[in-house]
C-alpha positions as protocol buffer text, in pm:
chain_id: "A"
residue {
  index: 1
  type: UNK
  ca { x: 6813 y: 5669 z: 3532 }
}
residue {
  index: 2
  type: UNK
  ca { x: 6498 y: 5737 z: 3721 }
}
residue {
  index: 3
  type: UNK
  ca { x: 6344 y: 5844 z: 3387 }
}
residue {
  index: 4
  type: UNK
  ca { x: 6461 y: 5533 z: 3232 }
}
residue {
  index: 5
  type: UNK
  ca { x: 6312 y: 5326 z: 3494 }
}
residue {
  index: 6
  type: UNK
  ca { x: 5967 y: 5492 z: 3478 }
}
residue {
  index: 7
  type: UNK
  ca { x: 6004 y: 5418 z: 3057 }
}
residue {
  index: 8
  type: UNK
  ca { x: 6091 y: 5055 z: 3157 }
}
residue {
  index: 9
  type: UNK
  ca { x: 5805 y: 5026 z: 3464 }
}
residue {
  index: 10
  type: UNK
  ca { x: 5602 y: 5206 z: 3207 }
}
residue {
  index: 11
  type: UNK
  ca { x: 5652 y: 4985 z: 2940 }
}
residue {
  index: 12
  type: UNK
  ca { x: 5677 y: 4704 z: 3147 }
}
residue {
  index: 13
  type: UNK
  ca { x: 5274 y: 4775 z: 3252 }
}
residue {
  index: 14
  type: UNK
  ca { x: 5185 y: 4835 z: 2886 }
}
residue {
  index: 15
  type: UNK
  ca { x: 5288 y: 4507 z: 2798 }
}
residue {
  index: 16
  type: UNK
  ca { x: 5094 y: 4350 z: 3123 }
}
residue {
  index: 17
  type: UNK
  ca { x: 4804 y: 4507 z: 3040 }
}
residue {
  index: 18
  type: UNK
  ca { x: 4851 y: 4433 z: 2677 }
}
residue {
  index: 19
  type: UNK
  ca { x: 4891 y: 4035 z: 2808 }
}
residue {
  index: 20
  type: UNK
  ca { x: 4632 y: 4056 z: 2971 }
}
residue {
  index: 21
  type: UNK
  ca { x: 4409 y: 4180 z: 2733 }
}
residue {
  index: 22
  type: UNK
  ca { x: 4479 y: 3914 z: 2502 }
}
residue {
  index: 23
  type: UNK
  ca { x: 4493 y: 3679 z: 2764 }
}
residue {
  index: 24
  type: UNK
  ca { x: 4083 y: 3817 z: 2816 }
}
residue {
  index: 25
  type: UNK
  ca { x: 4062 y: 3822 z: 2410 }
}
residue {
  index: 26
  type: UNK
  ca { x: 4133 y: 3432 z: 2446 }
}
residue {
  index: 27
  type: UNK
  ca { x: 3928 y: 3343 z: 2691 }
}
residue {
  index: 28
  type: UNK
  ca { x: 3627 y: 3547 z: 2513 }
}
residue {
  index: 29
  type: UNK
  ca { x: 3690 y: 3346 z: 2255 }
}
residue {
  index: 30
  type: UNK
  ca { x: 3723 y: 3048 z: 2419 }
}
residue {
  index: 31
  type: UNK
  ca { x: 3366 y: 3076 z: 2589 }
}
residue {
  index: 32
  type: UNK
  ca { x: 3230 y: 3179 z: 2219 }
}
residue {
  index: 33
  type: UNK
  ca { x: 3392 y: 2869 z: 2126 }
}
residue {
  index: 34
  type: UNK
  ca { x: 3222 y: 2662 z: 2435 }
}
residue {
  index: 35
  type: UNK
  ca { x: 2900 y: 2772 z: 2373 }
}
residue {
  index: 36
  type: UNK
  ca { x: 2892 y: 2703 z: 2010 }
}
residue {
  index: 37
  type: UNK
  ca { x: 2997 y: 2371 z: 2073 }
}
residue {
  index: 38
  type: UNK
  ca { x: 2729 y: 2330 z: 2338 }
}
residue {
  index: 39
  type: UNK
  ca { x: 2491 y: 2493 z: 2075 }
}
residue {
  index: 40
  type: UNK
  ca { x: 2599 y: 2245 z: 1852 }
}
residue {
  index: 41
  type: UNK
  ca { x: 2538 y: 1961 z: 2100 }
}
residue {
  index: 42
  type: UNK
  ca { x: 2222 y: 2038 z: 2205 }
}
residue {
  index: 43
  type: UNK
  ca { x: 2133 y: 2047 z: 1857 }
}
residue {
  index: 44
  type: UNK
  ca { x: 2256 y: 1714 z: 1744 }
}
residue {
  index: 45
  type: UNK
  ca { x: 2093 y: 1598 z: 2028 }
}
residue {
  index: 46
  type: UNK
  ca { x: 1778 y: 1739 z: 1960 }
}
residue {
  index: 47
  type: UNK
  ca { x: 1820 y: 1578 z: 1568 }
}
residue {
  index: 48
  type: UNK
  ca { x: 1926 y: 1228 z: 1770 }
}
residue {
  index: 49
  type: UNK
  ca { x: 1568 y: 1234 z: 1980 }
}
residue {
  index: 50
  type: UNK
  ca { x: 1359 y: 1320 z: 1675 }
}
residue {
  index: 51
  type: UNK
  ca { x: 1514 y: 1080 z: 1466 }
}
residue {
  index: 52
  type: UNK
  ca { x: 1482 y: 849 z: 1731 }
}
residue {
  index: 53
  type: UNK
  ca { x: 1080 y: 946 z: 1789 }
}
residue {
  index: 54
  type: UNK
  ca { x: 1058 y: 906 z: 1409 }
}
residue {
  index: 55
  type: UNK
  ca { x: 1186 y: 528 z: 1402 }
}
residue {
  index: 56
  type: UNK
  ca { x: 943 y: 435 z: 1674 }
}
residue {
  index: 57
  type: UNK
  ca { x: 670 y: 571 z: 1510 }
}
residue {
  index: 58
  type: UNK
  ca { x: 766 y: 381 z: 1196 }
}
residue {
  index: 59
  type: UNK
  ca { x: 803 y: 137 z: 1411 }
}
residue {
  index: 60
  type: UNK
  ca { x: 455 y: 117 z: 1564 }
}
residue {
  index: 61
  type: UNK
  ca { x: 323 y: 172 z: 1185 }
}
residue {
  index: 62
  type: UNK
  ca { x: 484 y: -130 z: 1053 }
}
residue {
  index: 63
  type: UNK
  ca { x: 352 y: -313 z: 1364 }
}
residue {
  index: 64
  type: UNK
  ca { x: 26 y: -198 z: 1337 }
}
residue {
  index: 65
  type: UNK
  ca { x: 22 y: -263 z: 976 }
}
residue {
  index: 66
  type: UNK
  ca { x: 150 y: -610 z: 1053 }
}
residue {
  index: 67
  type: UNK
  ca { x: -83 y: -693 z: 1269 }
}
residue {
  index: 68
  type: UNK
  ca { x: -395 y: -568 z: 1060 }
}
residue {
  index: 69
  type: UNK
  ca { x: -254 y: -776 z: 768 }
}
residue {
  index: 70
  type: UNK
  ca { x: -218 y: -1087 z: 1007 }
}
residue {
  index: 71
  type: UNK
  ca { x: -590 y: -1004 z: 1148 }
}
residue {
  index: 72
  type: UNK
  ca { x: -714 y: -963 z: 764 }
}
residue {
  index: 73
  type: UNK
  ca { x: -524 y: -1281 z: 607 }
}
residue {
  index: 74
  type: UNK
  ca { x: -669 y: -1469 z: 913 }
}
residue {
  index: 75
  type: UNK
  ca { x: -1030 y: -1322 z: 892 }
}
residue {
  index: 76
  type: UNK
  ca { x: -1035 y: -1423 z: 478 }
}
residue {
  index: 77
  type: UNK
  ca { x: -863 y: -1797 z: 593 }
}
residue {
  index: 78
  type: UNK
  ca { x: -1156 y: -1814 z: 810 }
}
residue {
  index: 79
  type: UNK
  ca { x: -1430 y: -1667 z: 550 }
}
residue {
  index: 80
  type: UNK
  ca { x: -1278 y: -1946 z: 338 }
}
residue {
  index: 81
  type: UNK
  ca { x: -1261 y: -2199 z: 575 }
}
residue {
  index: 82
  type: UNK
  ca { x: -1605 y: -2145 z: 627 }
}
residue {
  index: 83
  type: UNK
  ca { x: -1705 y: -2127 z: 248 }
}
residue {
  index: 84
  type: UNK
  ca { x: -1576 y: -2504 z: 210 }
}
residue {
  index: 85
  type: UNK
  ca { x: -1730 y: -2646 z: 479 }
}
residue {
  index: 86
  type: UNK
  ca { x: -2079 y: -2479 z: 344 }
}
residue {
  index: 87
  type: UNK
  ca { x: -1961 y: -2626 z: 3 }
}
residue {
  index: 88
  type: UNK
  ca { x: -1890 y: -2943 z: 178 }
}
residue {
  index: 89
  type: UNK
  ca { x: -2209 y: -2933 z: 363 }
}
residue {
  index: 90
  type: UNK
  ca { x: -2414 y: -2874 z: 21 }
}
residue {
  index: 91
  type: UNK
  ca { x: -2267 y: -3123 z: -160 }
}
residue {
  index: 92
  type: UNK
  ca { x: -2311 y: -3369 z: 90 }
}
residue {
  index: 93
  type: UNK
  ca { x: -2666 y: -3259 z: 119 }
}
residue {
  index: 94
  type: UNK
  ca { x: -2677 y: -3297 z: -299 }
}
residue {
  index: 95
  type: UNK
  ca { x: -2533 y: -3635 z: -277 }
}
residue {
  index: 96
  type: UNK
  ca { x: -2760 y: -3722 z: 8 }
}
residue {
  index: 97
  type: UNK
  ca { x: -3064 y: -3579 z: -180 }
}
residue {
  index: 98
  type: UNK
  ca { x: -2943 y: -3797 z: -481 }
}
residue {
  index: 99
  type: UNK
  ca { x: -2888 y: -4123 z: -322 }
}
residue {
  index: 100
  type: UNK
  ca { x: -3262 y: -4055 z: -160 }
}
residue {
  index: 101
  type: UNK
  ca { x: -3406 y: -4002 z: -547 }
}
residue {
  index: 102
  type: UNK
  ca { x: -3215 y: -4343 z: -637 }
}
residue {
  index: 103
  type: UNK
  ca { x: -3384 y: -4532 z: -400 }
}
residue {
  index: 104
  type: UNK
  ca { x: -3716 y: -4408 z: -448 }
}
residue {
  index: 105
  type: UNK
  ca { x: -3699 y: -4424 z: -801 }
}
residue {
  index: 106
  type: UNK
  ca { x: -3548 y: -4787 z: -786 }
}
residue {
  index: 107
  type: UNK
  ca { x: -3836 y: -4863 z: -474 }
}
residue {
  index: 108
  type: UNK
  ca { x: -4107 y: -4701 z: -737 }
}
residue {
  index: 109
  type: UNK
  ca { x: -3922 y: -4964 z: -1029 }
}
residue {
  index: 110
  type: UNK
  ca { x: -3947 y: -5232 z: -797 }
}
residue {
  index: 111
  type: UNK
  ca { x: -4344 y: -5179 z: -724 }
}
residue {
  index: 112
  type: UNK
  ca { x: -4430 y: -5084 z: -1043 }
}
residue {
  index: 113
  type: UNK
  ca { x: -4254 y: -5438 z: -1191 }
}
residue {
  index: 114
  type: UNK
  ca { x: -4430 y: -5654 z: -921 }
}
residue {
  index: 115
  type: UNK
  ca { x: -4763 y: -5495 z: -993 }
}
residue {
  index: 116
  type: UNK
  ca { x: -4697 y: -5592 z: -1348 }
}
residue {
  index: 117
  type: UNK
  ca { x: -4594 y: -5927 z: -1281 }
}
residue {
  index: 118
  type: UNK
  ca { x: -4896 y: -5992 z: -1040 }
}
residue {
  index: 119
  type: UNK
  ca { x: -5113 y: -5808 z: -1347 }
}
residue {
  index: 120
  type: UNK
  ca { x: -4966 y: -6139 z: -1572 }
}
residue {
  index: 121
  type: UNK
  ca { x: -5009 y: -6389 z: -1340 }
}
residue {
  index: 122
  type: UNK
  ca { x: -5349 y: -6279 z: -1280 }
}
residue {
  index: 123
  type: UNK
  ca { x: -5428 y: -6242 z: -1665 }
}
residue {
  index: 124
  type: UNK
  ca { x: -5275 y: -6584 z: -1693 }
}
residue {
  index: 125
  type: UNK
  ca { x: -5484 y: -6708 z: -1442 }
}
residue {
  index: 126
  type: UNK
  ca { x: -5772 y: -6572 z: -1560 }
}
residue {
  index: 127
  type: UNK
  ca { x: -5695 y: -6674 z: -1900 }
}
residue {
  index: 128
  type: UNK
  ca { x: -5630 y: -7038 z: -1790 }
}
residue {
  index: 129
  type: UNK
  ca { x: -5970 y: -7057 z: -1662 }
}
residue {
  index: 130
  type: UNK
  ca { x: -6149 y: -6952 z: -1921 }
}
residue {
  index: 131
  type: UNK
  ca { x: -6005 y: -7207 z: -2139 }
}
C-alpha cells in the first residue's frame, strides 16, 4: 500500500509538474504572442505616421503650387492689364495726333484758300483799274 501510494504521490507530482510546464509553455507563448502583436502595432503605427507625414507634404505641395499658379495667373492678368491700357494710351495718343494733323491741315486749307481769294480780288482790282 505504502508503495502504491508513493506510485500514486509520485505520479501525482509528475503530472503537476507536467501541468505546470505546459501551463509555463502557454504562457511563453502567450508573451511571444503579445509581443508580436505589439511588434505589429508599433509598426502599423509607424506606417500610419509616415503616411500621414506624406499627405501633408502633398499637401503643402499642392498648396504651394496653388498659390504660385494664383501669384503667376495674377502677375500675367496684371502684365496684360497693363499692356491694354499702354495700347489704350497709344491709340488715344494716335487719334489725338490725328485729329491735331486734321486741323492743321484743314487751318493750312483754310489760309491757303483766303490768300487765294484775296490774290483774285486783288488781281480783279487791279485789273479793274487798269481798264
Amino acid at each position: 500500500m505504502k508503495r502504491e501510494r508513493e506510485e500514486w504521490e509520485k505520479q501525482k507530482q509528475e503530472e503537476k509538474t507536467r501541468r505546470e510546464e505546459e501551463e509555463e509553455k502557454r504562457e511563453r507563448e502567450k508573451q511571444i504572442s503579445v509581443e508580436q502583436i505589439q511588434r505589429l502595432k508599433s509598426e502599423m503605427e509607424r506606417i500610419i505616421r509616415e503616411k500621414e507625414r506624406i499627405e501633408r507634404e502633398k499637401q503643402e505641395q499642392l498648396e504651394d503650387s496653388e498659390k504660385r499658379l494664383t501669384e503667376e495667373r495674377n502677375m500675367r492678368e496684371d502684365q496684360q492689364k497693363t499692356l491694354e491700357d499702354k495700347q489704350k494710351l497709344l491709340e488715344e495718343q494716335h487719334e489725338n495726333e490725328l485729329k491735331r494733323r486734321r486741323v492743321e491741315c484743314r487751318e493750312e486749307y483754310e489760309r491757303e484758300n483766303e490768300e487765294i481769294k484775296k490774290k483774285k480780288i486783288c488781281s480783279e482790282t487791279d485789273h479793274s483799274l487798269q481798264v
